[in-house]
C-alpha positions in Angstrom: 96.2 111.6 127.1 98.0 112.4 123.9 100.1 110.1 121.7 103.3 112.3 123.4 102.3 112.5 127.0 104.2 110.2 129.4 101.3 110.6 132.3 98.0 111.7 132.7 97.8 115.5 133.3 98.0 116.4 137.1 100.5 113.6 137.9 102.9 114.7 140.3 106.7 115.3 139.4 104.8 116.2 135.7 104.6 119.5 133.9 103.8 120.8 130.7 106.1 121.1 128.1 106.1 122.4 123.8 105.6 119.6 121.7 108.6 118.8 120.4 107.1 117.7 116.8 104.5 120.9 116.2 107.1 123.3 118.4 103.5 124.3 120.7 101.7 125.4 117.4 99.1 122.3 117.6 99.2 121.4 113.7 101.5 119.0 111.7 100.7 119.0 108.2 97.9 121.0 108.1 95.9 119.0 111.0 95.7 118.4 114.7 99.3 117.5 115.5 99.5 114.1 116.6 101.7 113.8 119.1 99.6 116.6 121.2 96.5 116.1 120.0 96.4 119.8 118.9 97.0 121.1 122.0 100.8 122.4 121.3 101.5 120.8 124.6 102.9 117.7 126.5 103.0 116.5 129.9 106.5 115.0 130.6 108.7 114.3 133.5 110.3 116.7 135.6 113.3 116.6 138.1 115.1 113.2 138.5 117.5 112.1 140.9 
């Protein structure tokens, strides 16, 4: 898991979403962003009740 991600990938009532610090480029500053690790994404939750 990323620094950003509130679960583990695949955990239901997740989905992706754009990095809200990179904006789904993957770099911060010249490196790896690191809220996604670099991947642009995050996984957060979805729906609510």
């Amino acid at each position: 898991m990323a620094p950003g991600d509130e679960a583990p990938p695949g955990t239901e009532g997740t989905g992706e979403d754009i990095c809200p610090k990179c904006g789904g480029d993957g770099k911060a500053d010249g490196a790896d962003c690191p809220e996604c690790a670099g991947s642009g994404t995050v996984i957060k939750g979805v729906g609510g009740a």
